[in-house]
Jmol script that loads the backbone (N, CA, C; Angstrom):
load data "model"
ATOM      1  N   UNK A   1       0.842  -1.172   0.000  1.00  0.00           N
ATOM      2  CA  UNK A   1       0.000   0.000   0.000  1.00  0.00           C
ATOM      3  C   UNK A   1       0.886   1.234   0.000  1.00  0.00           C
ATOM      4  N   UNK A   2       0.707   2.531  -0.663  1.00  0.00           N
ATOM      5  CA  UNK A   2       1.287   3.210  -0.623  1.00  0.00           C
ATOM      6  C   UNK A   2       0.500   4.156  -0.108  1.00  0.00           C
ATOM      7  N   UNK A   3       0.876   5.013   0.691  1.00  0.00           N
ATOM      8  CA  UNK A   3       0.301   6.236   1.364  1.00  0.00           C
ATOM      9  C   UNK A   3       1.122   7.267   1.550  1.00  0.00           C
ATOM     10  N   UNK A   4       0.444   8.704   1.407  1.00  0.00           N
ATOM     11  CA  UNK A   4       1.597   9.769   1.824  1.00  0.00           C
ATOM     12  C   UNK A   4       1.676   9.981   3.140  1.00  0.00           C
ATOM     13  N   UNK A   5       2.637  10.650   3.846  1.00  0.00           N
ATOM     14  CA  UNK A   5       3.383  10.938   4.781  1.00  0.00           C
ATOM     15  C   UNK A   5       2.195  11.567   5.838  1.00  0.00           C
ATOM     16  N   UNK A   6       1.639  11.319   6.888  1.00  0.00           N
ATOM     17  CA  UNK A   6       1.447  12.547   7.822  1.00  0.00           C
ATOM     18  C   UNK A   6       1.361  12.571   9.380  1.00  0.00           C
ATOM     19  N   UNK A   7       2.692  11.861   9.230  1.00  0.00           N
ATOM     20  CA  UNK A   7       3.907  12.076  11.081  1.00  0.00           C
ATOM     21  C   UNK A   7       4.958  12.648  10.423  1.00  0.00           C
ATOM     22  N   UNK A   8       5.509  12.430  11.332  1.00  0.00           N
ATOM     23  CA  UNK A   8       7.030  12.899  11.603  1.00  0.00           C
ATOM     24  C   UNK A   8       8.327  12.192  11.073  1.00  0.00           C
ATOM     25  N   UNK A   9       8.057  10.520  10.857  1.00  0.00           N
ATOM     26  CA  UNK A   9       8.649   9.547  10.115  1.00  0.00           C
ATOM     27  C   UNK A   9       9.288  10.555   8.611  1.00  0.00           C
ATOM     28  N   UNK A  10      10.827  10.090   8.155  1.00  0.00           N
ATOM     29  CA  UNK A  10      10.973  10.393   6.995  1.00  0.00           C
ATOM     30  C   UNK A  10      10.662   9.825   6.099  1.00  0.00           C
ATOM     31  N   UNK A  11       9.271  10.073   5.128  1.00  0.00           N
ATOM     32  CA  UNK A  11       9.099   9.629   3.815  1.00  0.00           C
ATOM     33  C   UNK A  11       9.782   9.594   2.876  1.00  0.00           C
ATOM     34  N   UNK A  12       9.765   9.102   1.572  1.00  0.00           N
ATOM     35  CA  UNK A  12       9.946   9.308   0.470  1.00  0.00           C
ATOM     36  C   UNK A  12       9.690  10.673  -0.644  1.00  0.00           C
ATOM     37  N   UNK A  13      10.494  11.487  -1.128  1.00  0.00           N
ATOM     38  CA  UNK A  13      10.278  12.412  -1.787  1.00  0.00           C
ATOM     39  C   UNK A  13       9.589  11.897  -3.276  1.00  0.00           C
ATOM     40  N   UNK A  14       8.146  12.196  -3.702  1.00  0.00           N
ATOM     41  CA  UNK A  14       7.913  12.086  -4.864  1.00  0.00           C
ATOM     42  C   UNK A  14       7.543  13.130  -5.570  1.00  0.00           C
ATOM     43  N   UNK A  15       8.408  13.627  -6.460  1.00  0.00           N
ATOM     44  CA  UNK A  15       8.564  14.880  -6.932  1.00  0.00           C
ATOM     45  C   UNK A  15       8.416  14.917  -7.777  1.00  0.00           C
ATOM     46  N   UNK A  16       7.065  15.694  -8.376  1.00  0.00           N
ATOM     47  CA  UNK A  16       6.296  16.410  -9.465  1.00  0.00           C
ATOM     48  C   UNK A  16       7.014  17.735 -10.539  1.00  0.00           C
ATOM     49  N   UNK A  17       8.063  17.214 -11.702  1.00  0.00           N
ATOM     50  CA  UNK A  17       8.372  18.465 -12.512  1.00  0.00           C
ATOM     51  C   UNK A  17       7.542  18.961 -13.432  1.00  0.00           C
ATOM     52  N   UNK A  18       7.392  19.817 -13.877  1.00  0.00           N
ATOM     53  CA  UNK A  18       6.628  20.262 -15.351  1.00  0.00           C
ATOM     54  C   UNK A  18       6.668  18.994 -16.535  1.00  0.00           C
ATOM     55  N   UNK A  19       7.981  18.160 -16.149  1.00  0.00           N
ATOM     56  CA  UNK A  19       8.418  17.484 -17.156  1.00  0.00           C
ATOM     57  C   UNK A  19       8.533  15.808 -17.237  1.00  0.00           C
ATOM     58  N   UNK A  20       7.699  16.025 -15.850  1.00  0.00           N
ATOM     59  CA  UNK A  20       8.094  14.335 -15.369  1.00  0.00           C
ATOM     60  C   UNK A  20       8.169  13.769 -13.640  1.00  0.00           C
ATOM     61  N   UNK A  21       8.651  13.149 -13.410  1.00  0.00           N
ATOM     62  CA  UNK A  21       8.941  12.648 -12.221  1.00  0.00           C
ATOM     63  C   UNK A  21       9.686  11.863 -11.434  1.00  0.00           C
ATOM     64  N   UNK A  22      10.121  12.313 -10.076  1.00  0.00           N
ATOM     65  CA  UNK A  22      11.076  11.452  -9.937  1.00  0.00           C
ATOM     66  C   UNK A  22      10.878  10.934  -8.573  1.00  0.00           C
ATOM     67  N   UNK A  23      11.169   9.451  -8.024  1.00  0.00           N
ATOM     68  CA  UNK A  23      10.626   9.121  -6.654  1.00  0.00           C
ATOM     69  C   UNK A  23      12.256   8.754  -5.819  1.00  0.00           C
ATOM     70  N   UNK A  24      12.129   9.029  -4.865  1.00  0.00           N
ATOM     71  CA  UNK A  24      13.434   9.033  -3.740  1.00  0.00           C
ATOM     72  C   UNK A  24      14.465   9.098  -4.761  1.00  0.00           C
ATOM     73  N   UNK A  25      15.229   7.853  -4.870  1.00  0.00           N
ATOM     74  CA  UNK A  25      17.007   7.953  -5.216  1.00  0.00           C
ATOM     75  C   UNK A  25      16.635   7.536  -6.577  1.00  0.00           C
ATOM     76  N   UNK A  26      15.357   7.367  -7.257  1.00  0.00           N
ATOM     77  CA  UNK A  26      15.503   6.545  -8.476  1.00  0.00           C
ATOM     78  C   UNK A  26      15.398   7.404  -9.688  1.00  0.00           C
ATOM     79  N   UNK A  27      15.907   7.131 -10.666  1.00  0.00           N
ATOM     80  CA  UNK A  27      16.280   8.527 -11.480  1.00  0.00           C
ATOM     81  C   UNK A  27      15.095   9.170 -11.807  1.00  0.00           C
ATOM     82  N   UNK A  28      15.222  10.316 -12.253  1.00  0.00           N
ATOM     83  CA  UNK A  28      14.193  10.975 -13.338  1.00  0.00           C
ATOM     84  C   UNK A  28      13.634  10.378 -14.534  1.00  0.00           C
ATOM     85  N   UNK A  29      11.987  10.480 -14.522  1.00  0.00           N
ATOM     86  CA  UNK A  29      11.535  10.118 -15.624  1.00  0.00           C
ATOM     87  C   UNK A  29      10.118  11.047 -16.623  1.00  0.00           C
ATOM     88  N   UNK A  30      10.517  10.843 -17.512  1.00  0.00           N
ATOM     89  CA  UNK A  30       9.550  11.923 -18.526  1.00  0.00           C
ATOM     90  C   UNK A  30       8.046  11.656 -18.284  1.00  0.00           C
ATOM     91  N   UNK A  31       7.157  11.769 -17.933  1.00  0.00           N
ATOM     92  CA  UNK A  31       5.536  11.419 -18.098  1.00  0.00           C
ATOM     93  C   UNK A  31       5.418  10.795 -19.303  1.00  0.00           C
ATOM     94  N   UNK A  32       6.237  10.907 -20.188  1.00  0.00           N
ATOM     95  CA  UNK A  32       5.581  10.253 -21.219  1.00  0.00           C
ATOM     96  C   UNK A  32       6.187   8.833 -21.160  1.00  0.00           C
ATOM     97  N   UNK A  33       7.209   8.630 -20.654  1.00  0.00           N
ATOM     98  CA  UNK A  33       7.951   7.431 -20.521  1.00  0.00           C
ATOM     99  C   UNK A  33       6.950   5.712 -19.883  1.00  0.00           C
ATOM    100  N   UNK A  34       7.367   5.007 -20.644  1.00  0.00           N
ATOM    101  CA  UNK A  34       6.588   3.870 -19.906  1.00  0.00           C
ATOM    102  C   UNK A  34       6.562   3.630 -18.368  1.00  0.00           C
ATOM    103  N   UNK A  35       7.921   3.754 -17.494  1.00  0.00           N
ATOM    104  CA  UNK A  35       8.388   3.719 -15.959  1.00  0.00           C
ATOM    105  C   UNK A  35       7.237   4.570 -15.245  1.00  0.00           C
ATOM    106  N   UNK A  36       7.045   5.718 -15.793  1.00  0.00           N
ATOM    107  CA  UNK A  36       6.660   7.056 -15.228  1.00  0.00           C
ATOM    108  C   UNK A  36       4.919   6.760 -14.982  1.00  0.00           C
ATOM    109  N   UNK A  37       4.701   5.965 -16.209  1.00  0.00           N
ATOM    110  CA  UNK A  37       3.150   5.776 -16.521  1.00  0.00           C
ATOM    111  C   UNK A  37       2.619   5.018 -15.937  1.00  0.00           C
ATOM    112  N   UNK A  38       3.620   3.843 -15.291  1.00  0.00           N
ATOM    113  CA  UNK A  38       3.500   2.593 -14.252  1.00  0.00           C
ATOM    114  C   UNK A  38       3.734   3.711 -13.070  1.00  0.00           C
ATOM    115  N   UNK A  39       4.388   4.207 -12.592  1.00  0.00           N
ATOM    116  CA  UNK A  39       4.030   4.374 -11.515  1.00  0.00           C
ATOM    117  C   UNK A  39       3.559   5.198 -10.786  1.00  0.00           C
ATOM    118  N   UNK A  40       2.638   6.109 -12.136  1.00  0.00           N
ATOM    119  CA  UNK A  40       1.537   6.993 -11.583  1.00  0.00           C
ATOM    120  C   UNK A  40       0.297   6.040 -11.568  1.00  0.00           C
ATOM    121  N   UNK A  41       0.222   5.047 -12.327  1.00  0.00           N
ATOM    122  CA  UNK A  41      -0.820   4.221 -12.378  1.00  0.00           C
ATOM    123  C   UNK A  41      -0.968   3.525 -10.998  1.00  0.00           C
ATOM    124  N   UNK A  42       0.166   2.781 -10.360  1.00  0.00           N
ATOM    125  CA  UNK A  42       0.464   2.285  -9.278  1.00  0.00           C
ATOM    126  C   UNK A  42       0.275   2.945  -8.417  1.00  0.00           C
ATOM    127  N   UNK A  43       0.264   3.977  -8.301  1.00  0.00           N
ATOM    128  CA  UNK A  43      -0.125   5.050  -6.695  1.00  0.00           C
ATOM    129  C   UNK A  43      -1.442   5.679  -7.212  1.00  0.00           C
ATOM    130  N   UNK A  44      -1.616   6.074  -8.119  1.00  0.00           N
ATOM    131  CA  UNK A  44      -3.471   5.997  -8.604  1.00  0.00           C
ATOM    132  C   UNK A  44      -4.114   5.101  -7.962  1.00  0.00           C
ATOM    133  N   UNK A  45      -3.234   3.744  -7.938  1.00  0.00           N
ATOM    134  CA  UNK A  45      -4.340   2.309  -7.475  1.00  0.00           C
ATOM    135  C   UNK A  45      -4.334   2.099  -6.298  1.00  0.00           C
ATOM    136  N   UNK A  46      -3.323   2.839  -5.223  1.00  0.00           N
ATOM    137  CA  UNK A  46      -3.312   2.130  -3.906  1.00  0.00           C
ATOM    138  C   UNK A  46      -1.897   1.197  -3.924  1.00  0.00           C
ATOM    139  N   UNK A  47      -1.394   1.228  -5.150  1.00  0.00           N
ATOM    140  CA  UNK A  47      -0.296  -0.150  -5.241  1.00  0.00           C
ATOM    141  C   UNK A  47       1.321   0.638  -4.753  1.00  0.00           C
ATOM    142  N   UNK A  48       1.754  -0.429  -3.588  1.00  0.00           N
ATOM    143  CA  UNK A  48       3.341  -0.071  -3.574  1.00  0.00           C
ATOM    144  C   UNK A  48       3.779   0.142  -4.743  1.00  0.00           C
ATOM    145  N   UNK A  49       4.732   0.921  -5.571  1.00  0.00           N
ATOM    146  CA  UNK A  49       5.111   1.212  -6.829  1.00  0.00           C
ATOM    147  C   UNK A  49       6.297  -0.279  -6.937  1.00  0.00           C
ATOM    148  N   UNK A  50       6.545  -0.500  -8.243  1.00  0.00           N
ATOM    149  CA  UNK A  50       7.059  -1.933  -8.577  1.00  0.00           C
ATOM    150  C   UNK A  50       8.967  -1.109  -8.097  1.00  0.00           C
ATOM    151  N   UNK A  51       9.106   0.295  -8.055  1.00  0.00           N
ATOM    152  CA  UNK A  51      10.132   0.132  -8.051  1.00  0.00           C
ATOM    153  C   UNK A  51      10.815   0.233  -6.761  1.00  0.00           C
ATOM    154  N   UNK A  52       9.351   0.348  -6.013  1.00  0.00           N
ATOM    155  CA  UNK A  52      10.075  -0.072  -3.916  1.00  0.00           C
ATOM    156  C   UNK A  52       9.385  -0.981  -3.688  1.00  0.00           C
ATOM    157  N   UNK A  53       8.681  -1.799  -4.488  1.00  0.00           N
ATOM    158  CA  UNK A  53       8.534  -2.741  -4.169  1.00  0.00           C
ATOM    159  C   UNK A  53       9.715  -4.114  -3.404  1.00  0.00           C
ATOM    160  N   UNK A  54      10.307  -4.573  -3.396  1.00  0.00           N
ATOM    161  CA  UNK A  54      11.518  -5.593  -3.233  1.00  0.00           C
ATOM    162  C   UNK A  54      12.172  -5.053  -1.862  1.00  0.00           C
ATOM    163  N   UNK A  55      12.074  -3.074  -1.755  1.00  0.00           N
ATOM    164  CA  UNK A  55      12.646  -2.830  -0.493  1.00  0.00           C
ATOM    165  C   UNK A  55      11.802  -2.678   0.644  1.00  0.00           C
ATOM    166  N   UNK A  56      10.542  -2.209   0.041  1.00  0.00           N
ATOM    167  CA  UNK A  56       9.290  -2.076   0.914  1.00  0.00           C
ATOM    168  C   UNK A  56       8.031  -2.573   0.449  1.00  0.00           C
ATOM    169  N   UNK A  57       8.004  -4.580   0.511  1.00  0.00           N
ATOM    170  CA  UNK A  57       6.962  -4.849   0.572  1.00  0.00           C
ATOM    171  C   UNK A  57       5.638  -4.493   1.091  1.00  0.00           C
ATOM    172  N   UNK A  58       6.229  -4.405   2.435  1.00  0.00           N
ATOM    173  CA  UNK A  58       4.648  -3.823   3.426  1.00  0.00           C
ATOM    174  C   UNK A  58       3.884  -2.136   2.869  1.00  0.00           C
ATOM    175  N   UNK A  59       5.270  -1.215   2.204  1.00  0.00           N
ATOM    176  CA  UNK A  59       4.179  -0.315   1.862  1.00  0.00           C
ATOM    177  C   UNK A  59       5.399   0.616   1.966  1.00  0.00           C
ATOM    178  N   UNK A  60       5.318   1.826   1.460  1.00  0.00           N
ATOM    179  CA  UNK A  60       6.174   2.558   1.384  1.00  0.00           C
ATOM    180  C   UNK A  60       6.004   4.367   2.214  1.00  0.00           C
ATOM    181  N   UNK A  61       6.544   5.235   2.678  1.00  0.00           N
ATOM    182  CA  UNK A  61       5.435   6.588   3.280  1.00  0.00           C
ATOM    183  C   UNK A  61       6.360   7.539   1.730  1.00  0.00           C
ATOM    184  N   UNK A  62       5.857   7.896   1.739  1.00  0.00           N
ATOM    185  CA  UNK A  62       5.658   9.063   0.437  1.00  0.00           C
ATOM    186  C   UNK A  62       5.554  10.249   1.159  1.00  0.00           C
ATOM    187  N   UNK A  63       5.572  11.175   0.364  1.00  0.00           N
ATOM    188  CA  UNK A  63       5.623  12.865   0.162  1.00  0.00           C
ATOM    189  C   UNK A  63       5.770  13.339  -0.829  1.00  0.00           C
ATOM    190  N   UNK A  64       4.647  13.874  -1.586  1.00  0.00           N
ATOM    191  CA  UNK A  64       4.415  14.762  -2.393  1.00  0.00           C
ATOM    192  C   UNK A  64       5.405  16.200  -2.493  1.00  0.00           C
ATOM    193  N   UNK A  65       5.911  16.661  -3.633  1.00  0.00           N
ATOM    194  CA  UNK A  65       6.975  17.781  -3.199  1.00  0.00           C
ATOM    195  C   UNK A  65       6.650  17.960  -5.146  1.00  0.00           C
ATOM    196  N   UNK A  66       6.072  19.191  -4.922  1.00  0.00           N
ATOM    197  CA  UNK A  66       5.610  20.068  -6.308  1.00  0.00           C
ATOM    198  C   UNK A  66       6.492  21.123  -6.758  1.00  0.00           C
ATOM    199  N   UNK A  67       6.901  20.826  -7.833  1.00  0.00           N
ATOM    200  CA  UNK A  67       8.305  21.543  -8.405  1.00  0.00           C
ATOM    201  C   UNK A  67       7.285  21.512  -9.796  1.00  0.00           C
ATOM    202  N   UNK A  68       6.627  21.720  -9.984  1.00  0.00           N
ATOM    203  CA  UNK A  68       6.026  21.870 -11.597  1.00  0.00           C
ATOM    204  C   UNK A  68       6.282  22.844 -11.979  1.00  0.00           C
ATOM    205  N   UNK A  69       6.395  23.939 -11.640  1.00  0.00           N
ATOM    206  CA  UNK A  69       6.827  25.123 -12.095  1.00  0.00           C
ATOM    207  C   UNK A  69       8.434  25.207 -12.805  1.00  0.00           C
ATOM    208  N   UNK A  70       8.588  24.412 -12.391  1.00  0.00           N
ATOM    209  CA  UNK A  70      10.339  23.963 -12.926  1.00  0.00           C
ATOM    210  C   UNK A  70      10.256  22.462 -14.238  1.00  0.00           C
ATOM    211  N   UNK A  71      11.411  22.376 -14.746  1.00  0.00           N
ATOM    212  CA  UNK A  71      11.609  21.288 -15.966  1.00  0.00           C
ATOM    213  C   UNK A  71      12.608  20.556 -15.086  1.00  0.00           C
ATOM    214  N   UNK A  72      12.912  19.248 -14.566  1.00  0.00           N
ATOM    215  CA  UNK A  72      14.155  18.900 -14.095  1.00  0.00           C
ATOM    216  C   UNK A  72      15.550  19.192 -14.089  1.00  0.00           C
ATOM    217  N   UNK A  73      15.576  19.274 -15.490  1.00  0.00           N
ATOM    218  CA  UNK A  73      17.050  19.874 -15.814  1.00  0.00           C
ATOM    219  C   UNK A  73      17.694  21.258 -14.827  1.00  0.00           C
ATOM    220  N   UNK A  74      16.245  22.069 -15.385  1.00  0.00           N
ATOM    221  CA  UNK A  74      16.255  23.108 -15.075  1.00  0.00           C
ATOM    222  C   UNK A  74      16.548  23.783 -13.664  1.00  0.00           C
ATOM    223  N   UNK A  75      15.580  22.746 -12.411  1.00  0.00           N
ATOM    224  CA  UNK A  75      15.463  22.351 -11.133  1.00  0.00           C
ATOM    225  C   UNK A  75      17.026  22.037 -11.007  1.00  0.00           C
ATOM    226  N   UNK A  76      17.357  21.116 -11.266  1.00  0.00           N
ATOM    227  CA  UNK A  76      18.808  20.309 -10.940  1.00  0.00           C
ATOM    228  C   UNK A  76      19.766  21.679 -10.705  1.00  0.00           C
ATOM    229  N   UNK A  77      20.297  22.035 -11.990  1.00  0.00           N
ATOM    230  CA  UNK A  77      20.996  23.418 -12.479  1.00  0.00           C
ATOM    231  C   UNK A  77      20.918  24.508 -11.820  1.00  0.00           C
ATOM    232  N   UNK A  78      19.083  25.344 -11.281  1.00  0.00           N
ATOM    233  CA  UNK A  78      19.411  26.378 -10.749  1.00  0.00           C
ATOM    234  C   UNK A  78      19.271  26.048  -9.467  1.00  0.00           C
ATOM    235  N   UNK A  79      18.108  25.675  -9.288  1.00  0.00           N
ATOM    236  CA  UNK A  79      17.150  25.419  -7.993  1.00  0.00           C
ATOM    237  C   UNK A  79      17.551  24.120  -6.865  1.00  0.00           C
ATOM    238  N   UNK A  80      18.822  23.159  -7.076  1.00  0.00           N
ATOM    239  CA  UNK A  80      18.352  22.125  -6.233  1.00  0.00           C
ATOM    240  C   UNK A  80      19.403  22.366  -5.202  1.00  0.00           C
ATOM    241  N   UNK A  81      20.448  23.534  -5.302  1.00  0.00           N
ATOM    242  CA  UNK A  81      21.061  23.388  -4.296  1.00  0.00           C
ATOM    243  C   UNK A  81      20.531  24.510  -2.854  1.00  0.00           C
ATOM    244  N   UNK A  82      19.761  25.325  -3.427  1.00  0.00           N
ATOM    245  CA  UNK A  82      18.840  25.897  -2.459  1.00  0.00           C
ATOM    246  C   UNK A  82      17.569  25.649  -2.197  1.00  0.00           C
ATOM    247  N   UNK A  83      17.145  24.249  -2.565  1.00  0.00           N
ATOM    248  CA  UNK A  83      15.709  23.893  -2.193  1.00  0.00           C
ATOM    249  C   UNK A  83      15.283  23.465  -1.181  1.00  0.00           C
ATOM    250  N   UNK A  84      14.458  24.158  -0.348  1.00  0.00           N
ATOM    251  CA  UNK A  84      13.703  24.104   0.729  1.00  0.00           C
ATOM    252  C   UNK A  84      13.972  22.902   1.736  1.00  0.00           C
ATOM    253  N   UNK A  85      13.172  22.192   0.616  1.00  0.00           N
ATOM    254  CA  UNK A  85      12.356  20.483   1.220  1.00  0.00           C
ATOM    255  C   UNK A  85      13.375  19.401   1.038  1.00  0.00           C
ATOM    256  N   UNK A  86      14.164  19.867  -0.496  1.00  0.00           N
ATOM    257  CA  UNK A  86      14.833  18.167  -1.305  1.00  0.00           C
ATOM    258  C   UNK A  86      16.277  18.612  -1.542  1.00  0.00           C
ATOM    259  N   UNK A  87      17.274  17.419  -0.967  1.00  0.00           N
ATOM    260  CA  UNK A  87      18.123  17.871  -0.736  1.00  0.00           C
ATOM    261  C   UNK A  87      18.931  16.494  -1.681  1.00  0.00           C
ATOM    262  N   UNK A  88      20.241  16.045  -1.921  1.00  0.00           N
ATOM    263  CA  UNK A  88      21.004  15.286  -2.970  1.00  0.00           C
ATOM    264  C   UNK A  88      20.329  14.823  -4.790  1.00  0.00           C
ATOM    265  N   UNK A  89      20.224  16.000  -5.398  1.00  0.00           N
ATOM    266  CA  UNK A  89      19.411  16.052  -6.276  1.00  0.00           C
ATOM    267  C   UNK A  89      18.502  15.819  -6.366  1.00  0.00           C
ATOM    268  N   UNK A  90      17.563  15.909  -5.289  1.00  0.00           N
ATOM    269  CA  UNK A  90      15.870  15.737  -4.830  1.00  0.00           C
ATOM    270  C   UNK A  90      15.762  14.094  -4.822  1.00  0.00           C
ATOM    271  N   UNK A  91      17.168  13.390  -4.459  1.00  0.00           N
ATOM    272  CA  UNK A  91      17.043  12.287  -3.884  1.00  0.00           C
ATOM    273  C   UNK A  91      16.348  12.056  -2.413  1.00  0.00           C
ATOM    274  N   UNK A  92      16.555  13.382  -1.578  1.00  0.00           N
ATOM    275  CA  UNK A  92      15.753  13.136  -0.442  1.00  0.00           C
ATOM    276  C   UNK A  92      15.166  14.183   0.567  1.00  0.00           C
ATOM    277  N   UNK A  93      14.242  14.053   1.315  1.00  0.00           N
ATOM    278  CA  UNK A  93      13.905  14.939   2.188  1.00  0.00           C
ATOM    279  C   UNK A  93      14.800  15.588   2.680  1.00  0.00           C
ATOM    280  N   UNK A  94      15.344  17.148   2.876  1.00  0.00           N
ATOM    281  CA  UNK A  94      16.059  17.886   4.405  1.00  0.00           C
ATOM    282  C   UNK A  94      15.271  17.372   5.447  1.00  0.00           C
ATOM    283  N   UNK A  95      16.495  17.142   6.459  1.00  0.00           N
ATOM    284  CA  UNK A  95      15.266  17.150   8.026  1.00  0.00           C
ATOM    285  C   UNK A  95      14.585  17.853   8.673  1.00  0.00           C
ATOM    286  N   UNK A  96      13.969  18.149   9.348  1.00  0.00           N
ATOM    287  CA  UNK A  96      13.098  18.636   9.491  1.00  0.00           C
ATOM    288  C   UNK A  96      14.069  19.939  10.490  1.00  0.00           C
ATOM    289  N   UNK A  97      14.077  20.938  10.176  1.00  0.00           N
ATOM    290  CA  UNK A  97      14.663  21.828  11.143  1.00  0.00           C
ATOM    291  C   UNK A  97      16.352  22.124  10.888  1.00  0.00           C
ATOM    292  N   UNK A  98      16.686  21.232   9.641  1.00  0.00           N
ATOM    293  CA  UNK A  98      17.966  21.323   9.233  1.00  0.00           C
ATOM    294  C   UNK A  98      17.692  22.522   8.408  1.00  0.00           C
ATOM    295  N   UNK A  99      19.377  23.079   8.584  1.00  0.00           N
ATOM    296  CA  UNK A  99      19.379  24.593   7.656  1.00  0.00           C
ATOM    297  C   UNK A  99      20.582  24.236   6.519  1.00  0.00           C
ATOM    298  N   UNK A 100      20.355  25.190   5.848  1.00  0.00           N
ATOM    299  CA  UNK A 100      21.378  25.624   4.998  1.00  0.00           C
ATOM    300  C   UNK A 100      22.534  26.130   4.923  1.00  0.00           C
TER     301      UNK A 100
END
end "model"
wireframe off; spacefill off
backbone 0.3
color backbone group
């Protein structure tokens, strides 16, 4: 089962570009891409996504993190070393109260 985040536990960053998407450490992918289409379909359904699946059978915690206003590339280049929320190329959450 996949569900988003709402304790204190560190979730998973799943991050929404203008251009695509990318979930925790696993690379970037285009919306139009087959990967991308599975695993919006898969969290549409309630389904652990196939690609944490193997690490997190029981279910995975998620977090939504909206960068649409940005293209990845673009994000990476200007935006990811001062971003808020996502920190090792929006491989992962900052902690909570960590600074810059």
């Amino acid at each position: 089962v996949a569900r988003l985040a709402l304790d204190d536990a560190m979730p998973l960053p799943l991050t929404f570009f203008a251009d695509g998407v990318k979930l925790g450490d696993r690379a970037f992918m285009p919306y139009s891409a087959p990967g991308a289409q599975r695993l919006l379909k898969e969290l549409l359904g309630g389904l652990v996504p196939g690609a944490l699946r193997e690490r997190s059978p029981g279910g995975a915690r998620l977090r939504v993190v909206d960068r649409t206003t940005h293209c990845f590339r673009e994000w990476l280049r200007d935006h990811a070393l001062n971003d808020p929320e996502l920190i090792d190329g929006g491989e992962r959450l900052q902690a909570i109260g960590a600074g810059r």
